[in-house]
Backbone as a printed PyTorch tensor [residue, N CA C, xyz], in Angstrom:
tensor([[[  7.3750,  19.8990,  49.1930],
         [  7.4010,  19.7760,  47.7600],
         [  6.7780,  18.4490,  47.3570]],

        [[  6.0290,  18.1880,  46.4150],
         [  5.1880,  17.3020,  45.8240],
         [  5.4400,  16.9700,  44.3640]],

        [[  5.1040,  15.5700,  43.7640],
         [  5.4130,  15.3000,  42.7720],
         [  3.5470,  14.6180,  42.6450]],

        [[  3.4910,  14.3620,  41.3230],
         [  2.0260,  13.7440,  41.0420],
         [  2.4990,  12.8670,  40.0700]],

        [[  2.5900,  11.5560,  40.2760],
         [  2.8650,  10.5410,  38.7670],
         [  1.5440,  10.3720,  38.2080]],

        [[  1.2340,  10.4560,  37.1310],
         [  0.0090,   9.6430,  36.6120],
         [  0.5300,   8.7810,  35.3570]],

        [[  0.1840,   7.4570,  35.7720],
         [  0.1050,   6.0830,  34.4660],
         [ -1.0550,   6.0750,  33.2450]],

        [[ -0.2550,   6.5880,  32.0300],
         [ -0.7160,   6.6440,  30.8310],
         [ -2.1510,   4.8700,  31.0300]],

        [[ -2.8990,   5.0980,  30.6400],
         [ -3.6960,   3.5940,  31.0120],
         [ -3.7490,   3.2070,  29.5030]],

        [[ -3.7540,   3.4210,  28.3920],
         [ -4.0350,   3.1450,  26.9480],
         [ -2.2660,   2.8160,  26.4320]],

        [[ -1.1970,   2.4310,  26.8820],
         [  0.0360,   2.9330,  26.2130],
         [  0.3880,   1.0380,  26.6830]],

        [[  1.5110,   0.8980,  25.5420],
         [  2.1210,  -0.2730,  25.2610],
         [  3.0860,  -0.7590,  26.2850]],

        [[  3.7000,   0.6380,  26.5980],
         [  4.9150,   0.6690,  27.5570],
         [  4.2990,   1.3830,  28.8830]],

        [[  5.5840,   1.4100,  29.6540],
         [  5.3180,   1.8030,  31.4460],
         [  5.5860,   3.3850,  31.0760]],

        [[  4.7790,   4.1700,  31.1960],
         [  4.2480,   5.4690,  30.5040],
         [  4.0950,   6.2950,  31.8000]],

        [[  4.5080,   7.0950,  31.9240],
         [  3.9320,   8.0930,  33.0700],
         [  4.2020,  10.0700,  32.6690]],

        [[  3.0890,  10.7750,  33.3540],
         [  3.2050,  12.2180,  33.2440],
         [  3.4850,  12.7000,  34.6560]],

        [[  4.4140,  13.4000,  34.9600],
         [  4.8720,  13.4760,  35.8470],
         [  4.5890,  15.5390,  36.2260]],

        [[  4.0400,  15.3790,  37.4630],
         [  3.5750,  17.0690,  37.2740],
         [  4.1190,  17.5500,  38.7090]],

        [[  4.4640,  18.5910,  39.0220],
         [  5.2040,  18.9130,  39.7000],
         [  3.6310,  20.0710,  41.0850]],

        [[  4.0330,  20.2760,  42.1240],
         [  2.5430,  20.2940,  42.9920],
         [  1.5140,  21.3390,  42.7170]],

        [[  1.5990,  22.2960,  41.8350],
         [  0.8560,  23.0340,  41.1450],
         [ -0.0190,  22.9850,  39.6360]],

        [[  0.3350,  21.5070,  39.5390],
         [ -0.1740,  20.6180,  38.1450],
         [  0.4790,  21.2360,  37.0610]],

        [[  1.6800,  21.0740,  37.4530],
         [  2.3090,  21.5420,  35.9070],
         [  3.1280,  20.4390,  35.3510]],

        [[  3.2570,  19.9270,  33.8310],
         [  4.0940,  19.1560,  33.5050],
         [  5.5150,  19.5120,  33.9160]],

        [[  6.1010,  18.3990,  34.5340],
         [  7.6780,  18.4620,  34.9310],
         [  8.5700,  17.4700,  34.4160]],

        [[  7.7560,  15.8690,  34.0400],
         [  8.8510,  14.8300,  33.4190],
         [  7.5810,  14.3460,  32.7730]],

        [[  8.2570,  13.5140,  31.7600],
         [  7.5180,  12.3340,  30.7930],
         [  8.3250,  11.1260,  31.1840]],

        [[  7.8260,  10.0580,  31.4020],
         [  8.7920,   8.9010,  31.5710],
         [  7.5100,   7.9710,  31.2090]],

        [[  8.9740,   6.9900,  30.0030],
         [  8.2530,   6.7320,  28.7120],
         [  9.2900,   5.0210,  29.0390]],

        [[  8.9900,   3.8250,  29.1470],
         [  9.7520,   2.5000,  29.0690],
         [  9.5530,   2.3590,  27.4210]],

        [[ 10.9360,   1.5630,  26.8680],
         [ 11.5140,   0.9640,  25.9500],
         [ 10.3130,  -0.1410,  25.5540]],

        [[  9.6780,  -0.1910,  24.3870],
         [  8.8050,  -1.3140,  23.6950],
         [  9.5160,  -2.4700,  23.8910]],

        [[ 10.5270,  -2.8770,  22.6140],
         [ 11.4080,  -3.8890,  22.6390],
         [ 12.3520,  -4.1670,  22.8950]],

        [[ 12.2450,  -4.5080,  24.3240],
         [ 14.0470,  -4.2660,  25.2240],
         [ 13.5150,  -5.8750,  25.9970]],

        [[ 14.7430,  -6.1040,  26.5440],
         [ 14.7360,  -7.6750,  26.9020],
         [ 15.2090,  -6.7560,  28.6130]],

        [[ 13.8370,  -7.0560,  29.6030],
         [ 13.9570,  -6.5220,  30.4940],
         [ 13.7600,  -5.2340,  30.5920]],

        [[ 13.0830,  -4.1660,  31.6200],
         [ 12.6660,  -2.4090,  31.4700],
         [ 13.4130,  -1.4680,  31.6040]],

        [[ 13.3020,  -1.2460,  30.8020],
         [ 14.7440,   0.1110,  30.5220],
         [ 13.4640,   1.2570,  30.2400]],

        [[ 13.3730,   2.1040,  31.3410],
         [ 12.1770,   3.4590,  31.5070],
         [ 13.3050,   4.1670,  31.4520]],

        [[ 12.8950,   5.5280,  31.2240],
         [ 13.5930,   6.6410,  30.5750],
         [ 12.7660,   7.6860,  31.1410]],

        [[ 13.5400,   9.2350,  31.9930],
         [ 12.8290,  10.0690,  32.4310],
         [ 13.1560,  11.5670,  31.5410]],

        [[ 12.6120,  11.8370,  30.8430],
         [ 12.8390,  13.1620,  29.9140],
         [ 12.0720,  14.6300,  31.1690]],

        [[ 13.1110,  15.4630,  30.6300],
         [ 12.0480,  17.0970,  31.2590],
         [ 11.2310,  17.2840,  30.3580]],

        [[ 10.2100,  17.5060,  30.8550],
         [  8.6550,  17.6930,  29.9510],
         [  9.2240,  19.2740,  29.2460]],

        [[  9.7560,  20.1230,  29.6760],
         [  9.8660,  21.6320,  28.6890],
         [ 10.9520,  21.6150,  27.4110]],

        [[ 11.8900,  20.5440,  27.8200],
         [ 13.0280,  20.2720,  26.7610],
         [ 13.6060,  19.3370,  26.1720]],

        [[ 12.5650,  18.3640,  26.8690],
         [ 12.8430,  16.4290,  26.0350],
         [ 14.0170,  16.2000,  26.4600]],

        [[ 14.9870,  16.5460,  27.1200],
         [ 16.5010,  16.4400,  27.8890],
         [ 16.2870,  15.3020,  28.4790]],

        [[ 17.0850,  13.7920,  28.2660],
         [ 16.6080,  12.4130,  29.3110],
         [ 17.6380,  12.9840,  30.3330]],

        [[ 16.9600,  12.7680,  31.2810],
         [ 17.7290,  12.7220,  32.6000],
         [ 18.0850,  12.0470,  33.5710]],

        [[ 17.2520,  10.7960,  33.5700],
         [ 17.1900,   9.6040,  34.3300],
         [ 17.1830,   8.4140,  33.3270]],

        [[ 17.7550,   7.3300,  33.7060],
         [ 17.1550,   5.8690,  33.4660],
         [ 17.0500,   4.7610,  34.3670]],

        [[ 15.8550,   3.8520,  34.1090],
         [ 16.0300,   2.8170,  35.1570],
         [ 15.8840,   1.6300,  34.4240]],

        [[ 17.3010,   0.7680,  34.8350],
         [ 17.2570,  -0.4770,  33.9690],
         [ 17.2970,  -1.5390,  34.9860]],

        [[ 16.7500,  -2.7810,  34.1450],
         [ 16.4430,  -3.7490,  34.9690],
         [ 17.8880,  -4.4430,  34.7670]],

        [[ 18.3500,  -4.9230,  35.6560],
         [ 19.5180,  -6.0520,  35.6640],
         [ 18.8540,  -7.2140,  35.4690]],

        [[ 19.7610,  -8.2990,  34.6860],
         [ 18.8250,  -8.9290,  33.9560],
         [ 19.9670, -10.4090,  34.9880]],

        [[ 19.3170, -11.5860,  34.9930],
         [ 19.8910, -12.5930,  35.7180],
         [ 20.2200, -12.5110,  37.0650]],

        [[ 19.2650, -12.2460,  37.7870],
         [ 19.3010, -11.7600,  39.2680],
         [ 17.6930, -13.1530,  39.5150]],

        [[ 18.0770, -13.0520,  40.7370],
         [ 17.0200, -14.0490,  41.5350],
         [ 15.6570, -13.3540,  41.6330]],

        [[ 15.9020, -12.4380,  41.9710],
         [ 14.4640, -11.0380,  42.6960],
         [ 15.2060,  -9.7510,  41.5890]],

        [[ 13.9440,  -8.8840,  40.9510],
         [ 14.4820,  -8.0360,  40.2070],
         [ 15.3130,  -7.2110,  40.9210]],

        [[ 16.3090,  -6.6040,  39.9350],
         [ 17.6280,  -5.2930,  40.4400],
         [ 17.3720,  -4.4210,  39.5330]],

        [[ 17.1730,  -3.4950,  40.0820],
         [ 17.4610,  -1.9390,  38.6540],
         [ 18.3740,  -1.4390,  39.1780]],

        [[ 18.6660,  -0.7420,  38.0700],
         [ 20.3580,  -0.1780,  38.5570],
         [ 19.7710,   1.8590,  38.1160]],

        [[ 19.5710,   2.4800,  38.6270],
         [ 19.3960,   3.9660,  38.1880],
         [ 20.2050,   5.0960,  38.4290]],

        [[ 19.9640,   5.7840,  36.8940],
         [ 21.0780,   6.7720,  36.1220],
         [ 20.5450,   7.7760,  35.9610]],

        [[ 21.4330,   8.5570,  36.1270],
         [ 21.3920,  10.1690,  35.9240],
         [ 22.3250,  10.9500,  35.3720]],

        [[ 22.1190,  11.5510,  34.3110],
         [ 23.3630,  12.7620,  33.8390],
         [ 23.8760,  11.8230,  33.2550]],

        [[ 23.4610,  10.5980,  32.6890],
         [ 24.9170,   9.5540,  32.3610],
         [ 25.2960,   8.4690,  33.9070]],

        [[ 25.2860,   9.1010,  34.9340],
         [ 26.7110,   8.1120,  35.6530],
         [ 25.2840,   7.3900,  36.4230]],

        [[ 25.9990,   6.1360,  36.9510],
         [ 24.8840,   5.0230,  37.4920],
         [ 25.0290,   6.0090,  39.3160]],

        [[ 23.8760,   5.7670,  39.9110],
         [ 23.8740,   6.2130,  41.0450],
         [ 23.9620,   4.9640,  42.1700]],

        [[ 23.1680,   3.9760,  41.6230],
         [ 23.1980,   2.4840,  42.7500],
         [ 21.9500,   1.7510,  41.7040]],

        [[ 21.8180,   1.0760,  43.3250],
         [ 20.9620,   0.0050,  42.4740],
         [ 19.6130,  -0.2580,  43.3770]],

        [[ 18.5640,  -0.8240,  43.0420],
         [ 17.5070,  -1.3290,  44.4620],
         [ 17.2720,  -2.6490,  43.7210]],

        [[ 16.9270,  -3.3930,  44.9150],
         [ 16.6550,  -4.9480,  45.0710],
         [ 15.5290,  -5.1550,  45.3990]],

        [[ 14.4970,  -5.9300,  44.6930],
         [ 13.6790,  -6.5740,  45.7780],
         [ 14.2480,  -8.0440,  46.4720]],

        [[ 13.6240,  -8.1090,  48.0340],
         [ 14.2010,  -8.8740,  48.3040],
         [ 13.0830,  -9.9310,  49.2010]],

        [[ 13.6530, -11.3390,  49.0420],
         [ 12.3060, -12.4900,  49.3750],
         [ 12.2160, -12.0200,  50.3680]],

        [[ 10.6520, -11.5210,  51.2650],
         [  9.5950, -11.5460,  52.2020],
         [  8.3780, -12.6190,  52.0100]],

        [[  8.1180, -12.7620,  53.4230],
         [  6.8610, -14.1810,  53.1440],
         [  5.5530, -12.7210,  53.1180]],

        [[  5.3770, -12.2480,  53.2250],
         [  3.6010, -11.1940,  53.3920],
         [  4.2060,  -9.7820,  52.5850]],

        [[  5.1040,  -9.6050,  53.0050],
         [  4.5010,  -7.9310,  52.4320],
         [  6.3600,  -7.7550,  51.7160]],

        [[  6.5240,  -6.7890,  50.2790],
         [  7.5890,  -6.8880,  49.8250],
         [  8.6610,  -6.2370,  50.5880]],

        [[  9.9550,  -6.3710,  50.0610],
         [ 11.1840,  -5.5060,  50.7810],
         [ 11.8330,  -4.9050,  49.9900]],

        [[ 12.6550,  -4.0370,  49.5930],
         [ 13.4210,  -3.7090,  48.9050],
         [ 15.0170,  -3.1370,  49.6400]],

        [[ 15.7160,  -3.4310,  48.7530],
         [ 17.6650,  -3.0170,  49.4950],
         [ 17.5760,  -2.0150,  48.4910]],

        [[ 18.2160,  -0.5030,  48.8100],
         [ 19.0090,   0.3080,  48.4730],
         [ 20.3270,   0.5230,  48.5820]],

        [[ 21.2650,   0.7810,  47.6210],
         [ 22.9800,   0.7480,  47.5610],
         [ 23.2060,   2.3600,  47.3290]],

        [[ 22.4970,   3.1350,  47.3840],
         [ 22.6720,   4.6690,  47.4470],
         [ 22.5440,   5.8030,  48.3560]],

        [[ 22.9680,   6.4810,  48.8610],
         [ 22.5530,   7.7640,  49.7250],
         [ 22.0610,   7.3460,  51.0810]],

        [[ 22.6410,   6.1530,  51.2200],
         [ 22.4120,   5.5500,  52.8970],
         [ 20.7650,   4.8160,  53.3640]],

        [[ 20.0710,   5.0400,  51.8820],
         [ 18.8750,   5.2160,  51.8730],
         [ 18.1300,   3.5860,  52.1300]],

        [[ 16.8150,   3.7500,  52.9130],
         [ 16.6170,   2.8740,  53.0440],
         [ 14.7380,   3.0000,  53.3350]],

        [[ 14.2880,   1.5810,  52.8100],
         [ 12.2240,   2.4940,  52.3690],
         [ 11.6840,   1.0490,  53.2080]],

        [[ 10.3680,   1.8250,  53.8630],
         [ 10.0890,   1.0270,  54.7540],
         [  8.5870,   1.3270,  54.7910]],

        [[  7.7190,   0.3290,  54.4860],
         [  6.0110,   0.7850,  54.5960],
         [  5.2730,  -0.4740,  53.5840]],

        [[  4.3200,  -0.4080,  53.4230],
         [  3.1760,  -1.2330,  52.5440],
         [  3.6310,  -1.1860,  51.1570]],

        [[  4.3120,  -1.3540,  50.4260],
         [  4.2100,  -1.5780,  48.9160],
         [  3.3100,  -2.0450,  48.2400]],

        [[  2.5110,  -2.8520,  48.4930],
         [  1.4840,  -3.5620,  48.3800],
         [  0.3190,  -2.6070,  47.8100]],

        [[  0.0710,  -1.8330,  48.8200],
         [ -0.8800,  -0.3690,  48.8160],
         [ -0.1380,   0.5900,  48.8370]],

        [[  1.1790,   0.6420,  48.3160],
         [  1.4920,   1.9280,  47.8260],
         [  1.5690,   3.0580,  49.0180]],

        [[  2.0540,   2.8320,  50.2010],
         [  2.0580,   3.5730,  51.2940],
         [  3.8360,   3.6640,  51.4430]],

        [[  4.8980,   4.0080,  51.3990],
         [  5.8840,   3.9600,  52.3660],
         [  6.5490,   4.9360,  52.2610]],

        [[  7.7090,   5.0280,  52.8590],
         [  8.6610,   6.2090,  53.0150],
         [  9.8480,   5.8430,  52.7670]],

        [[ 10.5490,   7.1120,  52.0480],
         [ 12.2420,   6.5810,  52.1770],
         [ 12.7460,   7.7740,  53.5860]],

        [[ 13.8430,   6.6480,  53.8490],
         [ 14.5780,   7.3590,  55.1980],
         [ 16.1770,   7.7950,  55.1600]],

        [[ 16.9680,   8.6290,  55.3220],
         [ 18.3680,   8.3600,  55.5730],
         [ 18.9380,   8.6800,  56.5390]],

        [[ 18.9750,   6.9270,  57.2570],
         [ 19.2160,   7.0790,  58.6820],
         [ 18.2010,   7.2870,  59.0330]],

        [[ 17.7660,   8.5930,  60.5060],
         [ 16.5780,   8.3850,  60.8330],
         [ 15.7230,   9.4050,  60.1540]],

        [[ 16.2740,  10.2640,  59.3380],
         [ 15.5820,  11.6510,  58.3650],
         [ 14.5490,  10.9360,  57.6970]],

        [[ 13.3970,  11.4750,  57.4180],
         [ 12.2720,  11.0890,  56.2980],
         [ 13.0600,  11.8710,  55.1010]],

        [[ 12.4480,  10.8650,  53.9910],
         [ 13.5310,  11.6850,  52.5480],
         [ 12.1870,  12.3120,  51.9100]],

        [[ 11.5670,  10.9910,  51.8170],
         [ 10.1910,  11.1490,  51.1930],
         [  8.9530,  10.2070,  51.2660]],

        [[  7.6970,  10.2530,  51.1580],
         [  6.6050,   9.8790,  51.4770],
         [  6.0780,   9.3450,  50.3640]],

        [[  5.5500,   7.8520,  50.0990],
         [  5.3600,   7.8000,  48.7790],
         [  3.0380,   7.1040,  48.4480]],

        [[  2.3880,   7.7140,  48.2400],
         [  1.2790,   6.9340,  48.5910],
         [  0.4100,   7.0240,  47.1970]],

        [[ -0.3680,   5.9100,  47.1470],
         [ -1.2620,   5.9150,  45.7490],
         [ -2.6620,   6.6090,  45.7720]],

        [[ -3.0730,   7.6530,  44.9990],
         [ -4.0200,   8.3210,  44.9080],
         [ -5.3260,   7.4480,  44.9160]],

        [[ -6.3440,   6.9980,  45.4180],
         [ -7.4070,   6.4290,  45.0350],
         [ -8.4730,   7.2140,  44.3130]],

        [[ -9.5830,   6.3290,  43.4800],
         [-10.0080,   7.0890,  42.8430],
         [ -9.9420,   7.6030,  41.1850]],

        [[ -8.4260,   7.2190,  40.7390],
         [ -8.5120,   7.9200,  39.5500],
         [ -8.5080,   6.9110,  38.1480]],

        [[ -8.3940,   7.0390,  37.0050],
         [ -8.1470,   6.3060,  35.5500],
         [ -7.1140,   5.8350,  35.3910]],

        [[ -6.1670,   4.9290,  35.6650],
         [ -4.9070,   4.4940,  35.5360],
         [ -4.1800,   4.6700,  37.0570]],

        [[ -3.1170,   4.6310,  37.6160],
         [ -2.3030,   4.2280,  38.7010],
         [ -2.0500,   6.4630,  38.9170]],

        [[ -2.4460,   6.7290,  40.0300],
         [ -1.7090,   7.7620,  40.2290],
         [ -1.1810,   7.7310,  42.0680]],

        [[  0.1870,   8.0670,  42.0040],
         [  0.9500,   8.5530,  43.1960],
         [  1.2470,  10.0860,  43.1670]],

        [[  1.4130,   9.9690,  44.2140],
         [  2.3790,  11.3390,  44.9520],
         [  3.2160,  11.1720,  45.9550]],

        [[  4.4060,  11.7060,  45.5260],
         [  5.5080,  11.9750,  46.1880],
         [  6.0200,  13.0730,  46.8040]],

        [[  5.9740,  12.8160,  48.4740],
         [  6.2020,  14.5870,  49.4570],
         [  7.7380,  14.2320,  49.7960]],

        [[  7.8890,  15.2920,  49.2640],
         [  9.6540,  15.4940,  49.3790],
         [  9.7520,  16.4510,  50.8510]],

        [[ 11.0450,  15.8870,  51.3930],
         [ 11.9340,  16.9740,  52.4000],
         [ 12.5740,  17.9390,  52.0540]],

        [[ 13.2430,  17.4880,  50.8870],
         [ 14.1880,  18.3550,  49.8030],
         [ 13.8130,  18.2710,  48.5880]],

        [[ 14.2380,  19.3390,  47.7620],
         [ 13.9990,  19.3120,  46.4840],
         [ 15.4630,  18.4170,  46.0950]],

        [[ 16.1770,  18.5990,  46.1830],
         [ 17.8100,  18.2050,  45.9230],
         [ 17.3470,  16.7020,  45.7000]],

        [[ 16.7480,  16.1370,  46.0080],
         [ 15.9980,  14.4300,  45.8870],
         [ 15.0860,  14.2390,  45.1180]],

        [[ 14.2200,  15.3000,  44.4660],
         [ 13.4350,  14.6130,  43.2320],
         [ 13.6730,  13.9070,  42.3500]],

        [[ 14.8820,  14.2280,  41.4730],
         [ 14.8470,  13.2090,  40.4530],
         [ 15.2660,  11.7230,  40.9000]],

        [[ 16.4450,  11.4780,  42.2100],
         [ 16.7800,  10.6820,  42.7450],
         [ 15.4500,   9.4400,  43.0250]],

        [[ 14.8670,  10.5710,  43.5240],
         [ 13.5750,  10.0770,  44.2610],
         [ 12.4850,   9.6500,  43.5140]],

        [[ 12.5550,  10.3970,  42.1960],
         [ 11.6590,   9.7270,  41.5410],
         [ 12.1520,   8.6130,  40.6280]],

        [[ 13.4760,   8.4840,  40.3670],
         [ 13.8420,   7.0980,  40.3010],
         [ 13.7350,   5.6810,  40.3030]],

        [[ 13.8130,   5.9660,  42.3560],
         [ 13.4400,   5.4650,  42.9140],
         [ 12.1450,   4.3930,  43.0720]],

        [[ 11.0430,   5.5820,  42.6860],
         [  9.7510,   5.4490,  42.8910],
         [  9.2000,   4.6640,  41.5380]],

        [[  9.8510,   4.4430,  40.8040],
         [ 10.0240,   4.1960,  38.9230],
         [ 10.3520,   2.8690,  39.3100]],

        [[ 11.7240,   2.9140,  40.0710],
         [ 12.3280,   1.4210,  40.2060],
         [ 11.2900,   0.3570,  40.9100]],

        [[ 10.6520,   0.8610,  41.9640],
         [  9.9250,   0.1980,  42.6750],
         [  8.6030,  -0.2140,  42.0470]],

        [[  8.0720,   0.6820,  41.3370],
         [  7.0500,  -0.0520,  40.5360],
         [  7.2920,  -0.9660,  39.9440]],

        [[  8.5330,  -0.7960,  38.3660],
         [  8.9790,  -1.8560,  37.5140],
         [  9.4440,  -3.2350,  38.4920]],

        [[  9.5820,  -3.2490,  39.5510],
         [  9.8150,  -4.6830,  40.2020],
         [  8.6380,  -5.4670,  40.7760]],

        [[  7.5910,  -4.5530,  41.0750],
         [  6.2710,  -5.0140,  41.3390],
         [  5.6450,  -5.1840,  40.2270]],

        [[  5.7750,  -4.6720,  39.0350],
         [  5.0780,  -5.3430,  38.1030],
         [  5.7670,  -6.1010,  37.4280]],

        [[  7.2480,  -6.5910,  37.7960],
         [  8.1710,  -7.9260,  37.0000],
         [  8.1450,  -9.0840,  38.1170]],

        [[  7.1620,  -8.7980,  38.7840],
         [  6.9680,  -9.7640,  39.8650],
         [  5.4450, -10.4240,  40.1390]],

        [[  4.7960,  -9.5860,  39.1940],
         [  3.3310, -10.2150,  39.0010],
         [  2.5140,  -9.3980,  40.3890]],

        [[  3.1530,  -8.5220,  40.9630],
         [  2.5200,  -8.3420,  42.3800],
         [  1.5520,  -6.6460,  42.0610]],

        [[  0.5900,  -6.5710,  40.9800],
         [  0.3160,  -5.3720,  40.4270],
         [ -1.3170,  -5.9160,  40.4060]]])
């Protein structure tokens, strides 16, 4: 199973169309204009229903988002000081991501399971990824995830 993010390139805020592996709209995720710190928001593209949020914790050393679903908080991810290439801590689902951030290459794992595969499309008008899932039961989790990890690379100047 596959996800396709593409980054709105003309938009004020952290903007993305989110299409599911047959190019069909599946989410809109749209960040807050005037918010002190990124508060992104993931709506279903067929019914505007928010279903996700990812907020930045604000007074932390290295950015923290904390991400929500249905309402209830699920955990949180960290970036965390590396001298060459970034790190990030996960507090959810045992989960833990390991690869190039830099270039947009890595994977999440739980334990030794691949969850998901995360890599940047070259080539296109604005930022596009794709995300290969193990399970479907992990998309929205996962794309979260993949939300959180950007907003810390770009509150970190590393974009």
């Amino acid at each position: 199973m596959k996800l396709l993010i593409k980054q709105r390139v003309f938009s004020w805020t952290d903007t993305y169309d989110v299409y599911d592996e047959y190019g069909n709209p599946k989410y809109f995720v749209k960040g807050e204009f005037l918010s002190i710190g990124h508060k992104i928001h993931i709506y279903r593209h067929d019914t505007g229903e928010e279903v996700g949020m990812v907020k930045e914790k604000l007074m932390t050393v290295m950015p923290r988002f904390e991400l929500i679903a249905g309402g209830r908080a699920l955990g949180s991810i960290q970036k965390r000081f590396a001298l060459f290439k970034p790190k990030y801590e996960i507090d959810y689902n045992d989960w833990r991501v390991e690869g190039d951030f830099l270039e947009w290459d890595y994977d999440v794992y739980q334990e030794c399971c691949p969850i998901m595969h995360i890599r940047k499309e070259p080539f296109h008008w604005g930022d596009t990824y794709v995300i290969d899932y193990a399970c479907q039961d992990d998309e929205l989790i996962g794309l979260l995830t993949v939300i959180a990890i950007d907003a810390a690379n770009c509150s970190d100047g590393n974009r």
